[in-house]
C-alpha positions as CSV (number, residue, x, y, z in Angstrom):
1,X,0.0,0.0,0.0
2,X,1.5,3.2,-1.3
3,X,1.2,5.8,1.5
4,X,0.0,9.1,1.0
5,X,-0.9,12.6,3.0
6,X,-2.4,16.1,2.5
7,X,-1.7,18.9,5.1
8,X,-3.3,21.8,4.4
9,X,-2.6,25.0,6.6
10,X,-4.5,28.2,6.9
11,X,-3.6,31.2,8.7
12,X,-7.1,32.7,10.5
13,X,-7.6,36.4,10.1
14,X,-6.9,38.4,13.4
15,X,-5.5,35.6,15.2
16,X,-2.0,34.1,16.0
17,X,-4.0,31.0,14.6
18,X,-3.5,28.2,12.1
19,X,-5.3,25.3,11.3
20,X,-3.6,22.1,10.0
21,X,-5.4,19.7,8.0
22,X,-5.0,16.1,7.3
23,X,-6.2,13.8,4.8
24,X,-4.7,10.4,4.4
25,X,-2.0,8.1,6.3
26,X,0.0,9.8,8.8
27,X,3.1,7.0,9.0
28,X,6.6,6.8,8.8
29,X,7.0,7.7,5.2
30,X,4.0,10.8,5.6
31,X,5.5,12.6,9.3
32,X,8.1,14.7,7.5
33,X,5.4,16.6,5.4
34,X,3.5,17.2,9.0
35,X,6.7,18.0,10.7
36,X,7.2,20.7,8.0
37,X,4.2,22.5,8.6
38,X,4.1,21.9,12.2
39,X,7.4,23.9,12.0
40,X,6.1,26.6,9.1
41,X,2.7,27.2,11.8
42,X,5.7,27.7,14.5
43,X,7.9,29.9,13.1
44,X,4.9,32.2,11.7
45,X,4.0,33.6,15.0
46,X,1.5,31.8,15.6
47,X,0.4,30.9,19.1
48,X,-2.4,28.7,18.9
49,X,-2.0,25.6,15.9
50,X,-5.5,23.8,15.0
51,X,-5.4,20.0,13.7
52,X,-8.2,18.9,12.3
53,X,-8.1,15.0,11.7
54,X,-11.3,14.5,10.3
55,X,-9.8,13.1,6.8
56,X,-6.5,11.2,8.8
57,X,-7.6,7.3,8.6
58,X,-4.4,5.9,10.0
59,X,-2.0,6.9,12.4
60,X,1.1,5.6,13.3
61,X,3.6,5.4,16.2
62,X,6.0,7.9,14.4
63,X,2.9,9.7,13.9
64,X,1.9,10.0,17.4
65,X,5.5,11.2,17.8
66,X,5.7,13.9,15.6
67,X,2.0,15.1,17.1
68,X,3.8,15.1,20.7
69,X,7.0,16.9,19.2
70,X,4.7,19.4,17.6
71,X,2.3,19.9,21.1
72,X,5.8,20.5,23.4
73,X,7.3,23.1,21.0
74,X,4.5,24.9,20.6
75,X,3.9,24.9,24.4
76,X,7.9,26.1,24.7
77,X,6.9,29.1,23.1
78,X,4.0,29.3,24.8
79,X,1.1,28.4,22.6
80,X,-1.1,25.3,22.0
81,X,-1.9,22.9,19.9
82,X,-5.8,21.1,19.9
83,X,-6.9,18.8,17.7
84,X,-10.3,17.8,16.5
85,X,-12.3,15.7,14.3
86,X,-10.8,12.1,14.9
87,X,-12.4,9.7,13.0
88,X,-12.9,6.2,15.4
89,X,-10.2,4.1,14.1
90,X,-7.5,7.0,15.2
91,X,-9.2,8.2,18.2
92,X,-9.1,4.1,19.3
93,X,-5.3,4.7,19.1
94,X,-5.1,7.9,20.8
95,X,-7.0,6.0,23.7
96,X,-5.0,2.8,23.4
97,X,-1.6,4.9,24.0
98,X,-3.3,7.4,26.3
99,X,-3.1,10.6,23.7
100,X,-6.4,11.5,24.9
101,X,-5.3,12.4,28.3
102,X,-2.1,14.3,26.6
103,X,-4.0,16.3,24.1
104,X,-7.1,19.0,24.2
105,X,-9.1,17.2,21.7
106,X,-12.4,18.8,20.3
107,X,-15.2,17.1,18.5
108,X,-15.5,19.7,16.3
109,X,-13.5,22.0,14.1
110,X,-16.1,24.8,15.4
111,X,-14.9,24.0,19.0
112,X,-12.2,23.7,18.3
113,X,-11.6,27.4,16.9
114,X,-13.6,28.8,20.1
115,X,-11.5,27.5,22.0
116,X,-8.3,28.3,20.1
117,X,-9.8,32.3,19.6
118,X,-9.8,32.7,23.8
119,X,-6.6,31.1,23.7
120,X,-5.3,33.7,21.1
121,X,-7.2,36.7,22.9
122,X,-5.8,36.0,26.2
């Protein structure tokens, strides 16, 4: 099976926000594509980074990694990353490694966003 991801980032107007999403496999042969815009959302200011997993259908342990990589540098420069939208098969694995406990997860983009625009305001 030939992997294959989609990340798709978006800056939101009037907020040190972006929203990352995913479509596809997020494996060992996919992480360096999220580790590059887990790093572009960094660098760009901004303090709050959105991942929306509606479209991710697989997740790996290098993955998870680069998810937890992501969530700690963002918190070193004092932002924070949520993530919403996970489809059952990868929210099984975020409970089976104990992700869920580790991660603000949303079940919504919407919620998401209002929680990542108080974050930004404040």
């Amino acid at each position: 099976m030939i992997s294959s991801l989609n990340v798709t980032s978006q800056r939101v107007e009037g907020q040190s926000t972006a929203v990352l999403k995913l479509a596809g496999r997020l494996d060992a042969t996919t992480v360096g594509q999220l580790e590059r815009a887990l790093t572009d959302a960094q660098l760009s200011g901004n303090r709050v980074i959105v991942i929306d997993l509606s479209d991710l259908t697989y997740v790996s342990s290098s993955g998870l990694r680069v998810l937890l990589t992501g969530r700690s540098n963002t918190r070193k420069r004092g932002g924070e990353v949520f993530l919403c939208s996970l489809r059952p098969p990868v929210r099984e694995v975020f409970e089976m490694v104990g992700f869920t406990a580790v991660f603000t997860i949303f079940d919504t983009l919407e919620q998401a966003m209002e929680a990542a625009a108080a974050v930004s305001r404040g």
